[in-house]
C-alpha positions as CSV (number, residue, x, y, z in Angstrom):
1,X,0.0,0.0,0.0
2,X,1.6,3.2,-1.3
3,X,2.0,6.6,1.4
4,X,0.7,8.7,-1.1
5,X,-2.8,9.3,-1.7
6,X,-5.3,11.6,-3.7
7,X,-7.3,13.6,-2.3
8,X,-10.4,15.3,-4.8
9,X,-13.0,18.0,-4.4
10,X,-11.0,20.0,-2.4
11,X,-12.5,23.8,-1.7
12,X,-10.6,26.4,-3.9
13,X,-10.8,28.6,-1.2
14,X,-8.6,26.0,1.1
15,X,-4.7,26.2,1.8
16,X,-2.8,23.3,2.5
17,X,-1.8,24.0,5.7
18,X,-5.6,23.6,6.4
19,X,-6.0,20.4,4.5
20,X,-2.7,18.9,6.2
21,X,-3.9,19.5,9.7
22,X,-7.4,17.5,8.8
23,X,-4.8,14.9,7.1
24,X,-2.2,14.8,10.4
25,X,-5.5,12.7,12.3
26,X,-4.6,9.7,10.5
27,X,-0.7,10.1,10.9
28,X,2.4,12.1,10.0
29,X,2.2,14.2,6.9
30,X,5.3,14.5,5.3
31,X,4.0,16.6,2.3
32,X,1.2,17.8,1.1
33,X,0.3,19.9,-2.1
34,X,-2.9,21.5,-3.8
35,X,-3.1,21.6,-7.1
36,X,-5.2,22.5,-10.2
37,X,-7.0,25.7,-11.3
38,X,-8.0,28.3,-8.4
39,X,-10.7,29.7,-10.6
40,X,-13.0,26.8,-10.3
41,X,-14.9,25.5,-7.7
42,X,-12.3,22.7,-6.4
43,X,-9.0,21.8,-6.9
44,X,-6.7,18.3,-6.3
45,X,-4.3,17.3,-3.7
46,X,-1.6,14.8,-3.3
47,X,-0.6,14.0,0.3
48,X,2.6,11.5,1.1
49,X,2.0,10.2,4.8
50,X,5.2,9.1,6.6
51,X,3.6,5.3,6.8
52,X,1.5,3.6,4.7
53,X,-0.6,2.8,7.7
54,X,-1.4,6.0,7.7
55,X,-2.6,6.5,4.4
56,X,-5.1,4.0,4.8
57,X,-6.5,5.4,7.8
58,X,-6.9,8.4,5.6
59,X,-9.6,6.8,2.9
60,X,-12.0,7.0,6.6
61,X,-12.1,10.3,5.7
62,X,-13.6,9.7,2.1
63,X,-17.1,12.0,2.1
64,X,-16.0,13.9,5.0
65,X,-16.9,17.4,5.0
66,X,-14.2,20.1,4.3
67,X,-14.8,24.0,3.4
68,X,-17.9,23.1,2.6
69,X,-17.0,20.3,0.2
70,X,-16.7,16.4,0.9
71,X,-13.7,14.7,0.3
72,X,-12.9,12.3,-1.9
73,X,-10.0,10.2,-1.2
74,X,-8.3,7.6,-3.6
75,X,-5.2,5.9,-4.2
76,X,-2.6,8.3,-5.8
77,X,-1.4,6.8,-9.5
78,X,1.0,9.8,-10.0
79,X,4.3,10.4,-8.3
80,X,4.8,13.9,-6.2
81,X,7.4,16.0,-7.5
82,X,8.3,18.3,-4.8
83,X,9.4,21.1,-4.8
84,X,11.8,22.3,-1.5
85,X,12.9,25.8,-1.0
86,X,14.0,27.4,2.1
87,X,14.3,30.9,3.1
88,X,18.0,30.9,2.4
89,X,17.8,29.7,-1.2
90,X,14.9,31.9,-1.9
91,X,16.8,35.0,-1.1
92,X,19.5,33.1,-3.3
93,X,17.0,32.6,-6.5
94,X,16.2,36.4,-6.1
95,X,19.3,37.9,-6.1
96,X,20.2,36.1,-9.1
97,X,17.5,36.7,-10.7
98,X,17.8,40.3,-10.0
99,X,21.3,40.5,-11.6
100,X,20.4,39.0,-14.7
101,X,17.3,41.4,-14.7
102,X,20.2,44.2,-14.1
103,X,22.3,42.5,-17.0
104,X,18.9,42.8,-19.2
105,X,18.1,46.0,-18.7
106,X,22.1,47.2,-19.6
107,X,22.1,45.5,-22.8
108,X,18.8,47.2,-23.8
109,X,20.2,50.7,-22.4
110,X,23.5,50.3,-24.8
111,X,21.5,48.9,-27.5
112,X,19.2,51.8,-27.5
113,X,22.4,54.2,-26.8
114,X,23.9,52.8,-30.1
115,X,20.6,53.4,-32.2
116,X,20.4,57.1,-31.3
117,X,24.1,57.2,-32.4
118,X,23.3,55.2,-35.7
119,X,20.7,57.9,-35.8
120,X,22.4,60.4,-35.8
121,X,25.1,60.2,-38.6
């Protein structure tokens, strides 16, 4: 039995924090991700509990009202890709993306500098 399950009809409105806390009743959550489209009524979720014991315990909560909506638990068929980040690579990420925006924005300033002087003449 797999540690990762699917969880469907899951309020647009909710975060995953909020989902994960309903989840951590049945055992460890080790992550847990919402997905889909925001601009309808209810997205997707894949969950990974630390046991597989735990997952199972999860499918008790199949129907089981959340924001509004019932749950609707099933066996996950897809793999998660996670995605980690922490504070300190963040700040990392930005700052280079910042100097490459920098970088950008010189090339366009010469290249524009050079077409007035073309221009000219």
């Amino acid at each position: 039995f797999s540690r990762t399950i699917y969880v469907g009809n899951v309020n647009s409105e909710a975060n995953a924090e909020s989902l994960q806390a309903l989840l951590e009743s049945c055992g460890r959550v080790t992550y847990c991700k919402i997905n889909g489209d925001g601009s309808h009524p209810s997205r997707y979720a894949f969950v990974e509990f630390e046991t597989s014991e735990s997952a199972k315990k999860a499918f008790l909560l199949n129907g089981h009202p959340f924001c509004g909506m019932p749950l609707r638990i099933n066996h996950s068929t897809n793999p998660i890709i996670k995605t980690y980040t922490t504070p300190r690579a963040d700040d990392r990420i930005q700052r280079k993306l910042k100097k490459a925006a920098d970088r950008i924005a010189r090339s366009i300033e010469e290249f524009e500098r050079e077409e007035r002087r073309r221009e000219r003449r």
